[in-house]
C-alpha positions in Angstrom: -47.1 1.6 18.0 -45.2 3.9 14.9 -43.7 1.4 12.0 -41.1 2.9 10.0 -41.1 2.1 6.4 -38.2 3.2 4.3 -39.0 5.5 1.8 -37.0 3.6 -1.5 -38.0 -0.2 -0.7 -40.5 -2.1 1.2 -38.2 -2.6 4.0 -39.3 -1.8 7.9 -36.9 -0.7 10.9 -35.7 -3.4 12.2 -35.6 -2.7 16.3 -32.6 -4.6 18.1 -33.5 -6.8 20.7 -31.3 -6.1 23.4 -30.5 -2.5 22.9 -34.0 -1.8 21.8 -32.4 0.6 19.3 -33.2 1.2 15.8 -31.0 -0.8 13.5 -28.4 1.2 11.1 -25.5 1.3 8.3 -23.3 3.8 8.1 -21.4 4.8 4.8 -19.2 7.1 3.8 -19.0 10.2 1.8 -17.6 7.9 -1.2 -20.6 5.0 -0.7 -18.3 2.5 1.5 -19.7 0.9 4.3 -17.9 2.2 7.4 -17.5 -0.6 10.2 -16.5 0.1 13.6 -12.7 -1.8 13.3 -10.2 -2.7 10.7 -7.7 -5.7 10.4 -4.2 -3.9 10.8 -0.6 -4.6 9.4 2.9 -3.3 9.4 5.0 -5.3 7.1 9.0 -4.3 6.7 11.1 -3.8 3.7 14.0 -4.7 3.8 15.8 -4.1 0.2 19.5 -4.4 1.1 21.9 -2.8 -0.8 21.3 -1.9 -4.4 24.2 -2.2 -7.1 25.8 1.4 -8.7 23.4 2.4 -10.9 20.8 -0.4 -10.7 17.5 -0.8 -11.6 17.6 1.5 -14.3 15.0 4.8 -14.2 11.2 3.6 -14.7 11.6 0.5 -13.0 9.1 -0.7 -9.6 10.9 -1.9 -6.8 7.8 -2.1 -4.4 4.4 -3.1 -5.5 1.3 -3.9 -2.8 -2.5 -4.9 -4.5 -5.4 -5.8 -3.4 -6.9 -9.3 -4.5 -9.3 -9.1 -7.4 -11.8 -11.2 -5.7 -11.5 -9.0 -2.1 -14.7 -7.7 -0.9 -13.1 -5.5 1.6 -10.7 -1.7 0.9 -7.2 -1.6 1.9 -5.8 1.2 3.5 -2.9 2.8 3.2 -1.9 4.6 6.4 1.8 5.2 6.0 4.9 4.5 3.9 8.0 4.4 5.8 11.7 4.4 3.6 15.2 4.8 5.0 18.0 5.1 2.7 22.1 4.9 3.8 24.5 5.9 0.9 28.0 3.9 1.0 29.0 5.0 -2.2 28.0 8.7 -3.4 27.4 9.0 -7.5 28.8 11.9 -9.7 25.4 13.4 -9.8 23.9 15.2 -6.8 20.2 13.4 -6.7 17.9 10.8 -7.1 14.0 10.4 -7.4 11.1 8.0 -6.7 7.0 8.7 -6.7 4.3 6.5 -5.7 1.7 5.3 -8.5 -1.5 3.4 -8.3 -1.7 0.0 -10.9 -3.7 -2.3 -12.2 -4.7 -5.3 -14.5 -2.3 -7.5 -13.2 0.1 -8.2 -10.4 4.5 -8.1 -10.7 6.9 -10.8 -10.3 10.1 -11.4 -8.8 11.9 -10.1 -5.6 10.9 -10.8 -1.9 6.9 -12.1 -2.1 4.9 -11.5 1.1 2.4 -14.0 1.6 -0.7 -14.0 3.8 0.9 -16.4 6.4 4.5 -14.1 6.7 2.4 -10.6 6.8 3.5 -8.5 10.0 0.1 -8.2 12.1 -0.7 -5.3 14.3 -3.1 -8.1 16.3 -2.4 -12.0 16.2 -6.2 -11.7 16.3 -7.0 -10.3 12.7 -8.0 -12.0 9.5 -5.9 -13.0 6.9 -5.1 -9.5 4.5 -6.4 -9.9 1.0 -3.0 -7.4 0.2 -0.7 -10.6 -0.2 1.5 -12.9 -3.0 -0.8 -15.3 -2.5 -4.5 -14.4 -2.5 -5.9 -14.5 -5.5 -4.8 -11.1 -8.0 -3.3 -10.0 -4.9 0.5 -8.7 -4.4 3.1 -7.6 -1.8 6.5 -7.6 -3.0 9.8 -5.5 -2.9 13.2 -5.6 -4.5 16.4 -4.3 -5.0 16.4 -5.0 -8.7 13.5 -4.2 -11.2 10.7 -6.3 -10.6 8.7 -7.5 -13.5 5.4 -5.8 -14.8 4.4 -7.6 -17.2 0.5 -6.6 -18.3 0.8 -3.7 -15.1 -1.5 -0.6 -15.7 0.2 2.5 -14.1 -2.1 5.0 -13.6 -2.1 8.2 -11.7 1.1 9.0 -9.6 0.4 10.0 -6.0 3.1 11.8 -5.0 7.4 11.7 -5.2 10.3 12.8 -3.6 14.0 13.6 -4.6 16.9 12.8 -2.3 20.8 14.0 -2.2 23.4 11.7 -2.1 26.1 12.7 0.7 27.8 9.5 1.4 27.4 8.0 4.5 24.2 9.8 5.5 21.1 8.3 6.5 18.2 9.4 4.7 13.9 8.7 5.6 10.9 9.7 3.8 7.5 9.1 5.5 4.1 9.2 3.1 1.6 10.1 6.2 -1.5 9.8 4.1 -3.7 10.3 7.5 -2.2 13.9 7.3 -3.1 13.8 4.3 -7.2 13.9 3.7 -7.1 10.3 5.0 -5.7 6.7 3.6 -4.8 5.9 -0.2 -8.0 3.4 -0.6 -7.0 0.3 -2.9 -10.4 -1.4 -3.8 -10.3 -4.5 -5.6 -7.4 -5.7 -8.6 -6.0 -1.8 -7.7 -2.4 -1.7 -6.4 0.2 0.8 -5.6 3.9 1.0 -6.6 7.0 2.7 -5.6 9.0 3.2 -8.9 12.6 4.6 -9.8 12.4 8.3 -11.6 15.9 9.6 -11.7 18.8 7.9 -10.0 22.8 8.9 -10.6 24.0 5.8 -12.6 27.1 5.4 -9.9 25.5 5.6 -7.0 25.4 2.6 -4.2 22.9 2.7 -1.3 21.2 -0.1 0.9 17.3 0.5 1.6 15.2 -0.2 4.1 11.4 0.5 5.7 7.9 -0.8 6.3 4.5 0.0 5.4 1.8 0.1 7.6 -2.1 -0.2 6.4 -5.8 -2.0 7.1 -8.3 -4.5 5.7 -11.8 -2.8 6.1 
């Protein structure tokens, strides 16, 4: 009988005993261990309407992170946002973009805690993306939140709108188009902050954000 001994330790195959298989782990180009399901969510945003030139340019109205004590990788699948103009401003545009964070989690707004996070199964864990885990976050406002010792790193992407009144507008960020999910590892977080808006301009805001504990 062959014995397999690996080549960097003084471990030996270890031979399941029902499939009779040779026991394995898979990981990813990037190191992570790659599991066979993921805990998923879909949580909604729902904004309301924000006041005629409010928050002012540079401000976070969204902000998700991971706990700094999670052992597992968010996901980030897809970023939903759906805009209706009731009052249009004298300028013709406005802009947001999406940027990672760190050191520290936000305050104020609507907090999502573990307990109110929309589930895509009743059956899944508890998501370590939540107001209440420990570091964690998952909040959203229609005023500036408050970012008090935030990091803001590297922006991932942005988008400028027009503002004919009355219209209904919708972004989508498909990361899985996109080379695959926005990974937040541990204490990293993601944000959805104000650019350029027309200081007159009156809009209610809506959307949800889908993603996975792995």
């Amino acid at each position: 009988m062959a014995v397999t001994e690996s080549g960097a330790s003084a471990d030996f195959l270890t031979v399941d005993p029902t499939s009779k298989a040779g026991r394995s782990t898979l990981y990813g180009p990037d190191g992570t261990i790659m599991t066979p399901g993921a805990d998923g969510y879909i949580q909604r945003l729902d904004f309301g309407v924000f006041a005629a030139g409010a928050p002012a340019n540079g401000s976070s109205i969204f902000n998700m992170r991971n706990a700094t004590t999670s052992t597992r990788v968010g996901l980030v699948r897809k970023i939903r946002l759906t805009w209706m103009v009731t009052t249009a401003g004298t300028g013709t545009e406005w802009a947001y973009e999406l940027v990672r964070t760190s050191a520290a989690a936000m305050s104020g707004g609507t907090a999502v805690t573990t307990a109110n996070m929309g589930r895509k199964d009743t059956g899944v864990s508890n998501p370590e993306i939540a107001s209440d885990t420990t570091g964690g976050d998952f909040r959203f406002s229609n005023a500036a939140l408050t970012t008090t010792s935030v990091t803001f790193g590297q922006s991932l992407g942005g988008f400028v709108l027009a503002n004919p009144i009355g219209s209904i507008l919708e972004k989508i960020f498909d990361f899985d188009n996109n080379e695959g999910p926005i990974k937040l590892r541990a204490g990293e977080g993601l944000a959805l902050r104000v650019k350029t808006i027309t200081a007159t301009i009156v809009y209610a805001m809506s959307g949800n954000v889908q993603f996975e504990m792995r």
